[in-house]
PyMOL Python script that loads the backbone (N, CA, C, O; Angstrom):
from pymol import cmd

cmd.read_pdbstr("""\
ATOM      1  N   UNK A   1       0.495 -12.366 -14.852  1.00  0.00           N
ATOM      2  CA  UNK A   1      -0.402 -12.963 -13.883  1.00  0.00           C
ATOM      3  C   UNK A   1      -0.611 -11.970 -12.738  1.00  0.00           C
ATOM      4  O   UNK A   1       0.216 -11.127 -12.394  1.00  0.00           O
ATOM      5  N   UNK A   2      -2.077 -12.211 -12.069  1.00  0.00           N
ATOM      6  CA  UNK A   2      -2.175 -10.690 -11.281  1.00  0.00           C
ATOM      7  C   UNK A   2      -1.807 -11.517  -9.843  1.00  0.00           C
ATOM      8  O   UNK A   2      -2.021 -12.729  -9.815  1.00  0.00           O
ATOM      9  N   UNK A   3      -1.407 -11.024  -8.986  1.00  0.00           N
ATOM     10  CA  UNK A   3      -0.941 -11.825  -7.767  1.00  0.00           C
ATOM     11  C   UNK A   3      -2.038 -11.009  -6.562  1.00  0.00           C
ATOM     12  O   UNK A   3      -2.303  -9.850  -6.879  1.00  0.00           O
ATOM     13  N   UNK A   4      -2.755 -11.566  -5.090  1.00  0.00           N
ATOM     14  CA  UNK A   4      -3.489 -11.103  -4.281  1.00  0.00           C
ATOM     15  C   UNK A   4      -2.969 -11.210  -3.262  1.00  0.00           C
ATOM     16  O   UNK A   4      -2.472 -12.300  -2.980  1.00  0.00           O
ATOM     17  N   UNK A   5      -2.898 -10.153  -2.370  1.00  0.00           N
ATOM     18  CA  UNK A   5      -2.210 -10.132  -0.841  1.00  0.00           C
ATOM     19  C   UNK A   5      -2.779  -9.326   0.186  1.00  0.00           C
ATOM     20  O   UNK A   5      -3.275  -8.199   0.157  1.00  0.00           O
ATOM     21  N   UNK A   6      -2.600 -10.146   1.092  1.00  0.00           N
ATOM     22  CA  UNK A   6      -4.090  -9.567   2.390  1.00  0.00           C
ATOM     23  C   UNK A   6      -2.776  -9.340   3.722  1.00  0.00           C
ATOM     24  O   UNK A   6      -1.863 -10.106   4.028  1.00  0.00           O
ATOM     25  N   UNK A   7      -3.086  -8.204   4.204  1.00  0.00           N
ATOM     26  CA  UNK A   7      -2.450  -7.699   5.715  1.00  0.00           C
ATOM     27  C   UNK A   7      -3.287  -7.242   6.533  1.00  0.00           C
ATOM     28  O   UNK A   7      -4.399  -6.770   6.297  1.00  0.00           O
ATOM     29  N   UNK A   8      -2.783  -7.372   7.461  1.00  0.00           N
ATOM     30  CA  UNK A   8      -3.565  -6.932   8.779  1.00  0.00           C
ATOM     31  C   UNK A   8      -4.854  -7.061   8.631  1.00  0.00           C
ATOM     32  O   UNK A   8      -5.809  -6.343   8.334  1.00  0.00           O
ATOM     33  N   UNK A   9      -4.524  -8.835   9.085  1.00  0.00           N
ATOM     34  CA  UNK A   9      -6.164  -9.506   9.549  1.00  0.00           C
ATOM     35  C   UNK A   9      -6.888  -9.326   8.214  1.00  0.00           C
ATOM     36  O   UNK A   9      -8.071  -9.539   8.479  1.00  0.00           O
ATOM     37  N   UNK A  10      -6.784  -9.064   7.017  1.00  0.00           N
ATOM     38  CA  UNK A  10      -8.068  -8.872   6.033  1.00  0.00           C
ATOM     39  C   UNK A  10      -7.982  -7.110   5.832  1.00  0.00           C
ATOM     40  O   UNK A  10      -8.321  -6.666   4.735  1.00  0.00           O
ATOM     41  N   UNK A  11      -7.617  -6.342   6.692  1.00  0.00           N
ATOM     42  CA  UNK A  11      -7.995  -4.823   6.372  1.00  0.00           C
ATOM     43  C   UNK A  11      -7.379  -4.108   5.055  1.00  0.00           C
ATOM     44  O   UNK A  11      -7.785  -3.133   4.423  1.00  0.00           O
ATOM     45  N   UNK A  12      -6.406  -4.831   4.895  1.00  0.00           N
ATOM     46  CA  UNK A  12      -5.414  -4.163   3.669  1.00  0.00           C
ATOM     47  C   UNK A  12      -5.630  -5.202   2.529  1.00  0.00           C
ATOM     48  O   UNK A  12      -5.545  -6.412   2.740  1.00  0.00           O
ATOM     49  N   UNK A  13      -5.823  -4.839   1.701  1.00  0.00           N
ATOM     50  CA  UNK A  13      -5.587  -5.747   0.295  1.00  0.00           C
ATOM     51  C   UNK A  13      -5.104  -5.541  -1.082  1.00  0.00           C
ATOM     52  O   UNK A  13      -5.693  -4.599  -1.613  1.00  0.00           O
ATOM     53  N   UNK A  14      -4.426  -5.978  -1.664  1.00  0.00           N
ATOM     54  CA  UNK A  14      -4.076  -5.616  -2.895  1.00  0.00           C
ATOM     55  C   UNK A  14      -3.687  -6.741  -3.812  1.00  0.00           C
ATOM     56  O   UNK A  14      -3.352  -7.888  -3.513  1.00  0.00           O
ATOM     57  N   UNK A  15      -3.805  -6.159  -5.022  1.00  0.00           N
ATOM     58  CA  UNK A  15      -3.620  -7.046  -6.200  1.00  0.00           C
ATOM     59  C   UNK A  15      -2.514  -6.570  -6.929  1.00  0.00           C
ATOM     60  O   UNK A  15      -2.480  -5.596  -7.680  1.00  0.00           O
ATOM     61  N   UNK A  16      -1.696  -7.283  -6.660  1.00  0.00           N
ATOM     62  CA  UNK A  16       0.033  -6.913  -7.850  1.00  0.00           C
ATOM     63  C   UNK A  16      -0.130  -7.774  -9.534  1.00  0.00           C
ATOM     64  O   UNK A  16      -0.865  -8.702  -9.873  1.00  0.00           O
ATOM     65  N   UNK A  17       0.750  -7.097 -10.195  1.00  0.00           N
ATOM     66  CA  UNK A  17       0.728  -7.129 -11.515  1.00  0.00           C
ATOM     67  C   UNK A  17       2.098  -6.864 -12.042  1.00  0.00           C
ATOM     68  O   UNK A  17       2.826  -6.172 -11.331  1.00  0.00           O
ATOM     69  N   UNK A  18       2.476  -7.224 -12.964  1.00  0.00           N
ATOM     70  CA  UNK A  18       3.665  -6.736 -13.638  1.00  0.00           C
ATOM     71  C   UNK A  18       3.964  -6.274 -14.879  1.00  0.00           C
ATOM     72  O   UNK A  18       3.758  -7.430 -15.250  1.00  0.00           O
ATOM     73  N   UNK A  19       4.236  -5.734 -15.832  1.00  0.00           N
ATOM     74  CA  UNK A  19       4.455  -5.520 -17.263  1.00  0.00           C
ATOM     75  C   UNK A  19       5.581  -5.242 -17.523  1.00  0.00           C
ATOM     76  O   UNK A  19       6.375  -5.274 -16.584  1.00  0.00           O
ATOM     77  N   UNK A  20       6.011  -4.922 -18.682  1.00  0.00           N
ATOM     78  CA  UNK A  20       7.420  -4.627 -19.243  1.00  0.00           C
ATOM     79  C   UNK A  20       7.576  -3.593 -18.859  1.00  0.00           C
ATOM     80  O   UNK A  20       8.732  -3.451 -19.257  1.00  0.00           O
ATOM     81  N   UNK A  21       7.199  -2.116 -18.073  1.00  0.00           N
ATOM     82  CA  UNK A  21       7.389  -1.068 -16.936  1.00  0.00           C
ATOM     83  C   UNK A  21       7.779  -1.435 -16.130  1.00  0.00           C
ATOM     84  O   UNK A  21       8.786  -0.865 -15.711  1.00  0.00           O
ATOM     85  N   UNK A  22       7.190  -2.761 -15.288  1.00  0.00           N
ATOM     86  CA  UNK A  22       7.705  -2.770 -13.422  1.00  0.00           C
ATOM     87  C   UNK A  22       6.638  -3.407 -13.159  1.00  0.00           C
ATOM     88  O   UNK A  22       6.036  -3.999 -14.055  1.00  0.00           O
ATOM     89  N   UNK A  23       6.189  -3.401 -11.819  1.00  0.00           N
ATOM     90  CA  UNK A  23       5.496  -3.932 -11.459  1.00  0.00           C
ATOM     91  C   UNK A  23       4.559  -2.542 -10.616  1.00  0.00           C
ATOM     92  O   UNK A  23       4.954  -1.446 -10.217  1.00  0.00           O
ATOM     93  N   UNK A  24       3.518  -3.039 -10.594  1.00  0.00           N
ATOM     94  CA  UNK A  24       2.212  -2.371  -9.758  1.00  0.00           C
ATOM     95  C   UNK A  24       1.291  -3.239  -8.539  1.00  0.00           C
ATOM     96  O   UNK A  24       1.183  -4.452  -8.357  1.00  0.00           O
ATOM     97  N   UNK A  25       0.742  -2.171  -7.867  1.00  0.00           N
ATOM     98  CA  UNK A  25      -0.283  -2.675  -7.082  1.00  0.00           C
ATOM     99  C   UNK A  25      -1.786  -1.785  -7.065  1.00  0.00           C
ATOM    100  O   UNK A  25      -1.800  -0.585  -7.338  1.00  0.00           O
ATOM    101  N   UNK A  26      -2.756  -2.383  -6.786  1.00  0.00           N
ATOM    102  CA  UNK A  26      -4.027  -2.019  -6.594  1.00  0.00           C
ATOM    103  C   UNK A  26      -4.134  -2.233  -5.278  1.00  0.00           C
ATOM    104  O   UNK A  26      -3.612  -3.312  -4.997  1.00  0.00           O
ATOM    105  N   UNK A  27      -4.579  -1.684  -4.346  1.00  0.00           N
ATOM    106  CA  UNK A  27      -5.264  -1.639  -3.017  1.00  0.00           C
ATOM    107  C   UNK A  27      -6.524  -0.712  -2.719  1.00  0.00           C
ATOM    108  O   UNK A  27      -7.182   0.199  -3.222  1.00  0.00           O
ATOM    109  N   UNK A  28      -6.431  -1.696  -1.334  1.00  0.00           N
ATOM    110  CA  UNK A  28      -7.745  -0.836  -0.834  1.00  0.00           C
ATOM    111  C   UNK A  28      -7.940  -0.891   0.660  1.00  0.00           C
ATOM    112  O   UNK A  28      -8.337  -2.045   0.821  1.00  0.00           O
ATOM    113  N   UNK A  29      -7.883  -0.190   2.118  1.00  0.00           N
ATOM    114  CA  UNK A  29      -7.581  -0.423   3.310  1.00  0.00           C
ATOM    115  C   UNK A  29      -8.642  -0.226   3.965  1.00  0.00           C
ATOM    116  O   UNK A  29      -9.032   0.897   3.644  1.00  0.00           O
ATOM    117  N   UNK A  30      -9.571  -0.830   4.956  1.00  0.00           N
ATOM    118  CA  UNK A  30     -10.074  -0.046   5.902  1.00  0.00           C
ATOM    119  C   UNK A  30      -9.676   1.040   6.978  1.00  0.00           C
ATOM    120  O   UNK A  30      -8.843   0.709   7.822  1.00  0.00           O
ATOM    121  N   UNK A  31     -10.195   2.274   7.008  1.00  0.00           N
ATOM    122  CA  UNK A  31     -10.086   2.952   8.167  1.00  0.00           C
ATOM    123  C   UNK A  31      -9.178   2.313   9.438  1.00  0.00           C
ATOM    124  O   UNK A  31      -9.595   1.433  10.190  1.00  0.00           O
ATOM    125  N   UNK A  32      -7.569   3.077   9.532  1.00  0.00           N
ATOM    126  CA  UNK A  32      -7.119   2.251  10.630  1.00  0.00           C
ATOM    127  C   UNK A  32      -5.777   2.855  10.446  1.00  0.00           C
ATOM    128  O   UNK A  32      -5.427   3.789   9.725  1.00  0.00           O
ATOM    129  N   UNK A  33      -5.070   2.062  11.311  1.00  0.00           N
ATOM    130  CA  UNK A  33      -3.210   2.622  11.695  1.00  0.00           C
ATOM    131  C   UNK A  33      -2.662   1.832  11.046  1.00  0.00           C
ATOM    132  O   UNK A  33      -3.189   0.739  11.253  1.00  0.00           O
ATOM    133  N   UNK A  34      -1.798   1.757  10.288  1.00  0.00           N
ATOM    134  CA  UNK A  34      -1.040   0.613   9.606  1.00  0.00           C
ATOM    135  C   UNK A  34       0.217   0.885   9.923  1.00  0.00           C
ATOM    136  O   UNK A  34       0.354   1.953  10.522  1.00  0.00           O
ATOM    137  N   UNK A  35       1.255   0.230   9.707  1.00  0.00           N
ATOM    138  CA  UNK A  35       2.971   0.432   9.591  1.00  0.00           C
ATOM    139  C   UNK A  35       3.199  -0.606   8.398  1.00  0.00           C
ATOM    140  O   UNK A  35       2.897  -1.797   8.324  1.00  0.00           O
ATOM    141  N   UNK A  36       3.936   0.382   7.342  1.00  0.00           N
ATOM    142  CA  UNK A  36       4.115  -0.988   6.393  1.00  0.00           C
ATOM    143  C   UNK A  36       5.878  -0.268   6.780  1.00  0.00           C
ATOM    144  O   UNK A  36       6.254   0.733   7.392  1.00  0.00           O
ATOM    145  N   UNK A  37       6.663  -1.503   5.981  1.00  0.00           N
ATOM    146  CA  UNK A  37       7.936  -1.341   5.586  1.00  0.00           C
ATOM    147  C   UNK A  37       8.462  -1.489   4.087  1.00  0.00           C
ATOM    148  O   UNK A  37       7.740  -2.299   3.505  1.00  0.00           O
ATOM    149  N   UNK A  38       9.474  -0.986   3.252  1.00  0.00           N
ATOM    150  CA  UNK A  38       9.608  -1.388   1.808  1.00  0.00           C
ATOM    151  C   UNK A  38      11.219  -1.153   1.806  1.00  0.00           C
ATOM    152  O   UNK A  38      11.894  -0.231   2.265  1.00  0.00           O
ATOM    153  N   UNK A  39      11.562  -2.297   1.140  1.00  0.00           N
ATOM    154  CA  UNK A  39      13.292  -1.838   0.735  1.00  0.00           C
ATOM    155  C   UNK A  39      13.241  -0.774  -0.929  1.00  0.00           C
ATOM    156  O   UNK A  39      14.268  -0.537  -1.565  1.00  0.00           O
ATOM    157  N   UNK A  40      12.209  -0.407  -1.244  1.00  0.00           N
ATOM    158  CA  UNK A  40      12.154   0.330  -2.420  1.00  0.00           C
ATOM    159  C   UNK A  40      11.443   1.223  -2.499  1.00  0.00           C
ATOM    160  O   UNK A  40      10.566   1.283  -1.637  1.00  0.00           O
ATOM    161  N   UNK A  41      11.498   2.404  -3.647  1.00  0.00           N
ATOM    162  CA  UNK A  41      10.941   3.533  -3.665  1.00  0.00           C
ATOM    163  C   UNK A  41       9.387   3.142  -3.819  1.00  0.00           C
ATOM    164  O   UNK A  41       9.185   2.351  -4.740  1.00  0.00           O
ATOM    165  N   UNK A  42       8.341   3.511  -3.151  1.00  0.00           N
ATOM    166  CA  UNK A  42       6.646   3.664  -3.619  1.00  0.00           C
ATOM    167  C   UNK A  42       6.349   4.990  -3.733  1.00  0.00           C
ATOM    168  O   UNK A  42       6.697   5.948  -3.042  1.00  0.00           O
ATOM    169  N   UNK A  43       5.352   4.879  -5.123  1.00  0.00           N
ATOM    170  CA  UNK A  43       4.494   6.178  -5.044  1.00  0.00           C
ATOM    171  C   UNK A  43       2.751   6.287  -4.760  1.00  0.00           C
ATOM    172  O   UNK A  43       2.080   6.414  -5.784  1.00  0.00           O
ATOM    173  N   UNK A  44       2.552   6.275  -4.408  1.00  0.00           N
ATOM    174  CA  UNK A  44       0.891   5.802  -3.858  1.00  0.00           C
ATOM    175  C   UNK A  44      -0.117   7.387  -4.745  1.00  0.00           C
ATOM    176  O   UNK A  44       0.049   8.581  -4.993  1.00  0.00           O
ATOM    177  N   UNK A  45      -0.729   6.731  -4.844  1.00  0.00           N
ATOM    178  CA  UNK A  45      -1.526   7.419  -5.437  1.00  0.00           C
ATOM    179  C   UNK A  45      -3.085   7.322  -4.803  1.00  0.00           C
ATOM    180  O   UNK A  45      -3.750   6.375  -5.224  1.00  0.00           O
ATOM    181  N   UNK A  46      -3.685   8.165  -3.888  1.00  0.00           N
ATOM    182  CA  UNK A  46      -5.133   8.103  -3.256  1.00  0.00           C
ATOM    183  C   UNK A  46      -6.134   8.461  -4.013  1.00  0.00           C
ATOM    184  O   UNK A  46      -5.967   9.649  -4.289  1.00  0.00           O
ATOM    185  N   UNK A  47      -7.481   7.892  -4.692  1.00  0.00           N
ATOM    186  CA  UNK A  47      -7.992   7.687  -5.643  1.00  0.00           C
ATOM    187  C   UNK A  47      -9.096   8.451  -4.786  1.00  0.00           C
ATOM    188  O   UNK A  47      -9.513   9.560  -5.122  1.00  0.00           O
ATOM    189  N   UNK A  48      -9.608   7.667  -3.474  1.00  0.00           N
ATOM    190  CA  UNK A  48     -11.062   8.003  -2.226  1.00  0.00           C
ATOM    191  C   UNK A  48     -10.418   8.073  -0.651  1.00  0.00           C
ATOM    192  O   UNK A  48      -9.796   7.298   0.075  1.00  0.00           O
ATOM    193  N   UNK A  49     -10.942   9.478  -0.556  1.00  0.00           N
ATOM    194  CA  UNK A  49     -10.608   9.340   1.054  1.00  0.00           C
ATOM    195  C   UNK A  49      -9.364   9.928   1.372  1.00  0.00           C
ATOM    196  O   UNK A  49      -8.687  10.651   0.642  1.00  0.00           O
ATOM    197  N   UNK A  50      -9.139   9.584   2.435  1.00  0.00           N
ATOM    198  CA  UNK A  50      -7.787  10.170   2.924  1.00  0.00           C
ATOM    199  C   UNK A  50      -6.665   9.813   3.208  1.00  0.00           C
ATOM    200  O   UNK A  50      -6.755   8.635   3.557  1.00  0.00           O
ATOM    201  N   UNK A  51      -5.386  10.231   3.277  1.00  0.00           N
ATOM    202  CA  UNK A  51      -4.407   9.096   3.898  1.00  0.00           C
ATOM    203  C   UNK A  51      -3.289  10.499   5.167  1.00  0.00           C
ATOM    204  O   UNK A  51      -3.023  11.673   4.908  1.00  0.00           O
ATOM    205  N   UNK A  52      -3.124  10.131   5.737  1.00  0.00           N
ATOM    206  CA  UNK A  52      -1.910  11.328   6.927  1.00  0.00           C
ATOM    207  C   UNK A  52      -0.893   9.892   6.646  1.00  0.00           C
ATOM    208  O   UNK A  52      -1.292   8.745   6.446  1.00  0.00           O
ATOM    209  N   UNK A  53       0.666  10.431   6.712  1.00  0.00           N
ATOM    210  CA  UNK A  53       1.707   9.508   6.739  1.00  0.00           C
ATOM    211  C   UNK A  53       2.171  10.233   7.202  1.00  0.00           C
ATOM    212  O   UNK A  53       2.152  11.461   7.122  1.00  0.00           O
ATOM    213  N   UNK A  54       3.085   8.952   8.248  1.00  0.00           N
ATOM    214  CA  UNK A  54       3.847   9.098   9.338  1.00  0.00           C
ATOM    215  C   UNK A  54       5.294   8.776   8.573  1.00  0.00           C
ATOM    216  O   UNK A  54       5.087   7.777   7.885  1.00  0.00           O
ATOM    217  N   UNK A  55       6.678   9.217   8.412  1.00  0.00           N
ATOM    218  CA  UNK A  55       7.629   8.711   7.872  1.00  0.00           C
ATOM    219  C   UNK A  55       8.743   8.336   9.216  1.00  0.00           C
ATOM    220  O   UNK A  55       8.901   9.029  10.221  1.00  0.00           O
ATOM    221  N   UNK A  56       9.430   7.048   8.888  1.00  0.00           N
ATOM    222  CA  UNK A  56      10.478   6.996  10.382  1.00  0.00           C
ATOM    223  C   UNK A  56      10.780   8.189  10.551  1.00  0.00           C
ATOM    224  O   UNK A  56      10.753   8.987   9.614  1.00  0.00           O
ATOM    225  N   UNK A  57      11.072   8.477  11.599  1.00  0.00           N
ATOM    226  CA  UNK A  57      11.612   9.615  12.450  1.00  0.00           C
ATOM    227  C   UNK A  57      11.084  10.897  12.567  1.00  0.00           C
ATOM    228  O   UNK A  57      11.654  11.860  13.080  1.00  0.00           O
ATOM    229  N   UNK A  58       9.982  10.876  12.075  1.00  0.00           N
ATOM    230  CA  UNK A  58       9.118  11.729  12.069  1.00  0.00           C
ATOM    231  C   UNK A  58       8.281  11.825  13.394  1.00  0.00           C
ATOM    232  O   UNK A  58       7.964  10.700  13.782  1.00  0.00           O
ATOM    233  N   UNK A  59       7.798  12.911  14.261  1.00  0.00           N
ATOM    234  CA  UNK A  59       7.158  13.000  15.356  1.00  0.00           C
ATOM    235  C   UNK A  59       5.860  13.398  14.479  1.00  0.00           C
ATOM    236  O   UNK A  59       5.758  13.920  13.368  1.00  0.00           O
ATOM    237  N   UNK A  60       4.580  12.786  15.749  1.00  0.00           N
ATOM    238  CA  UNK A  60       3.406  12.761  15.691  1.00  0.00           C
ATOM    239  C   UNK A  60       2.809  14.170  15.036  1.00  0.00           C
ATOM    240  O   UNK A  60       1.595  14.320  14.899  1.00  0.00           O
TER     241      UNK A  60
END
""", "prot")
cmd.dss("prot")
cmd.show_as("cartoon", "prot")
cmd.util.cbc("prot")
cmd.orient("prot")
């Protein structure tokens, strides 16, 4: 079953999924600052556009 989840106000969205691999997500963000948090490893993959990441403790 595909599952849908909206953050920040509508700007972030994605659709999770699971299979006998793990689980996945599809997204898609508007232009903007985000802070997410995860207790687990992600690998993101940018399909359009751009992304700069900030990691804790990292200066600007």
């Amino acid at each position: 079953m595909i599952s849908t989840n909206n953050y920040f106000d509508g700007n972030v969205k994605s659709l999770g999924y699971t299979t006998k691999t793990g689980k996945s997500t599809l997204g898609v963000m508007n232009a903007g600052d985000y802070e997410f948090g995860t207790s687990t490893h992600e690998t993101m993959l940018v399909i359009e556009g751009e992304m700069t990441v900030k990691l804790p403790g990292e200066s600007e």
